[in-house]
N, C-alpha and C positions, 0 to 999 in steps of 0.2 A: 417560495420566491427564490430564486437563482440567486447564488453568491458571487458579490461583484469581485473582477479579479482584483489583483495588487502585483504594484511595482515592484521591481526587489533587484537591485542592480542592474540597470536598466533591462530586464526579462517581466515580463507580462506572466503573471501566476494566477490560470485559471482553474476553480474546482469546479471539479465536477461530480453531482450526485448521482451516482449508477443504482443506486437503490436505498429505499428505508426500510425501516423492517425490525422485526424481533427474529431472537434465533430461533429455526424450528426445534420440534421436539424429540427430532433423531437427535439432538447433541443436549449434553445436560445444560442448566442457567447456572453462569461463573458468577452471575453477582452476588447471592447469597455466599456461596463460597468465598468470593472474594473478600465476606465480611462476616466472618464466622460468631454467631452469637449481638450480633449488630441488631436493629430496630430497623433496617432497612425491609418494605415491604418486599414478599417473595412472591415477585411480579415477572415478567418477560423483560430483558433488557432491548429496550428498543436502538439497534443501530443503524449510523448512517455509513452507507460505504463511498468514500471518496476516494476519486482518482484526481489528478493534475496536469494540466497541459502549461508548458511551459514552451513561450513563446520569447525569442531575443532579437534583438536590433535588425541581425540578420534577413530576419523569418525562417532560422530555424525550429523546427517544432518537437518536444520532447514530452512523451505522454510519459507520467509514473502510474505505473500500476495499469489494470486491465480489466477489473470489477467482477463481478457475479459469473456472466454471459449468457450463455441462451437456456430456453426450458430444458436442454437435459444435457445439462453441464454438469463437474465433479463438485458444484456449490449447491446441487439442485435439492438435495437431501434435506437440506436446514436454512437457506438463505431465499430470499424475495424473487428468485428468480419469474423474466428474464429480467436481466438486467437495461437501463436504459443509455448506456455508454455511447453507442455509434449517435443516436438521438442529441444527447448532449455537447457531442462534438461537433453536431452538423449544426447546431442553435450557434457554436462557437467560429460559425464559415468553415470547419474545418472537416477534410472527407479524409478518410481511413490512411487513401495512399498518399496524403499529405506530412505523413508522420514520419517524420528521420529517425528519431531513437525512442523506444521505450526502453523504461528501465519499469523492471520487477523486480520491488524491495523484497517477497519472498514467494512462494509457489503456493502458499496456502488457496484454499480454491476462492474465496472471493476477492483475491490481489492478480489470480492470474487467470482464470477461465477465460476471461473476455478477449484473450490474445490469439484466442483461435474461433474461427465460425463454425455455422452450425453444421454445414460439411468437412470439417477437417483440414481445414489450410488458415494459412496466417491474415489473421482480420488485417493488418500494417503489414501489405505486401512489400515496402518496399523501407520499412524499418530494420535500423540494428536492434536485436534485444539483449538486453543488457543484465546482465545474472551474476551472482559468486558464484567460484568453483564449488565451494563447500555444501551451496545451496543444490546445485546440480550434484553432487554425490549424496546429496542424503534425498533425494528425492525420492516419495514412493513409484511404485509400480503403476498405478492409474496414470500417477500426474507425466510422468516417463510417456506412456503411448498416447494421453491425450491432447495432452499442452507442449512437452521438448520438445519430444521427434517431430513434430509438424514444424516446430522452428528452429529445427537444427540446423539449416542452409541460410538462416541466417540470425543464430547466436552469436554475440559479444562476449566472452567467458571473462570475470575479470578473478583478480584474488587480491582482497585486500581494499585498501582506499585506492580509488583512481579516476579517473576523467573519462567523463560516459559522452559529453556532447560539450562543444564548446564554453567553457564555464560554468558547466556543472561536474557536481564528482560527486562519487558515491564513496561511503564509509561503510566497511565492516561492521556491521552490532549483532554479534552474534548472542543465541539467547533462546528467543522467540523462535527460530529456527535456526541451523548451525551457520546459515549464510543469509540470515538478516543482514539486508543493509539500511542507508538513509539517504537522501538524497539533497546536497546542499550548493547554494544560490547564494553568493555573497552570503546576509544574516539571517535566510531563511534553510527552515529544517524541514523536509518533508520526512516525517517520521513514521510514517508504517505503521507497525506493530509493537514497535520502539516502547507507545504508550495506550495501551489500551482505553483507560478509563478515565479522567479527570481529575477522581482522587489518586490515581500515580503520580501528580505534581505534585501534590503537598506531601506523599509519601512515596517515593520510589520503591520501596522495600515490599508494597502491599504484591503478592503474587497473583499472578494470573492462571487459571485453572489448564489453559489451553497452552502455555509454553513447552517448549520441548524441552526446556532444563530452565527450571523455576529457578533457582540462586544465580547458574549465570543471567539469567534476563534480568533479575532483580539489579544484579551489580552491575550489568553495561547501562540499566536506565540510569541507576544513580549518577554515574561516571557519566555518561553523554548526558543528561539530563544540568547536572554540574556545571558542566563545560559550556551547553549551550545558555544558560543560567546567565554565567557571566558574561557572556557576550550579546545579554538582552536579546534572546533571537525570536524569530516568529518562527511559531512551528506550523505547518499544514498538518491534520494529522487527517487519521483514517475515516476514525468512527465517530469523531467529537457531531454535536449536533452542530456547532458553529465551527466552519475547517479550519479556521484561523485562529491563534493562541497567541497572545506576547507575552513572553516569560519577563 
């Protein structure tokens, strides 16, 4: 069943599910990891990848994230591919060159495949895309010839907190990669990779197998985690099975 959107300062907060799935068995399972000596069964983590259309008073339209993408995408190794992102968008009235800004909270391959088609040009021909500096320097080598350079003519490079589309802004969380960001809406958080798992809210501290520096991602969850905490916020997150969280 489709996730109904939500309000969130007057902007329309649509998920979107570009695929389910376990991770395949090119990449090891972080869940036993994630619980070393636990009684949790050592099963497939089954996840959900969501993206987010955010729509405001205007009708401008701001996708976060870009999902899996097609059968032989940099996700195709371990993830559900293809993904059904354009599908989902079209259920939402919305067609590809309807999209003013994406923002990619990071480059990993099922946050950003979906940003380029299956010939090599930009799915959102007529989007800003929206990146860290940091994110784009630490980029690998694949992700460089498969996903940037196709949207180099039309990257938004930011550094730092800053404003991606009218009334949205993006936040620095570095961590999970060195230009993780988040993506926030009045008291909504679109968190990425921010939090992986569910039990990262009652424990921010627990690590995650796949960060690129486990202690800082540990301590920016805790710290934005905290913050959004007090500010009772609703998180969208990535992989949760229900996109919506209130902390």
């Amino acid at each position: 069943m489709p996730h109904e959107p939500r309000i969130v300062s007057g902007v329309e907060v649509t998920p979107l599910c570009d695929a389910v799935g376990a991770m395949g068995e090119a990449i090891r399972r972080p869940l036993p990891e994630m619980f070393p000596g636990s009684a949790l069964p050592d099963e497939p983590w089954v996840l959900h990848f969501h993206c987010y259309l955010l729509r405001d008073r205007a009708g401008r339209l701001t996708l976060v994230d870009t999902g899996i993408g097609g059968p032989g995408s940099l996700a195709s190794s371990w993830a559900p591919v293809p993904g059904t992102l354009p599908g989902e968008l079209a259920a939402a009235g919305v067609a590809p060159a309807d999209v003013d800004t994406v923002i990619h909270t990071h480059l990993h391959s099922d946050h950003a495949s979906g940003a380029v088609s299956d010939d090599g040009r930009p799915l959102f021909e007529n989007a800003r895309y929206v990146l860290q500096q940091a994110e784009l320097d630490a980029a690998e080598s694949a992700t460089l010839d498969r996903v940037v350079t196709p949207l180099k003519a039309q990257l938004h490079v930011v550094d730092g907190d800053a404003e991606a589309a009218p009334g949205v802004r993006v936040h620095l969380t570095p961590g999970h990669t060195p230009g993780h960001q988040i993506v926030r809406v009045g008291d909504l958080a679109v968190t990425g990779d921010l939090v992986l798992h569910p039990v990262q809210l009652a424990d921010p501290a627990v690590r995650y197998v796949y960060d690129d520096d486990q202690e800082r991602a540990a301590a920016t969850r805790a710290a934005v985690l905290a913050e959004l905490r007090a500010a009772r916020a609703l998180l969208a997150t990535a992989h949760f099975a229900d996109p919506f969280v209130r902390l």
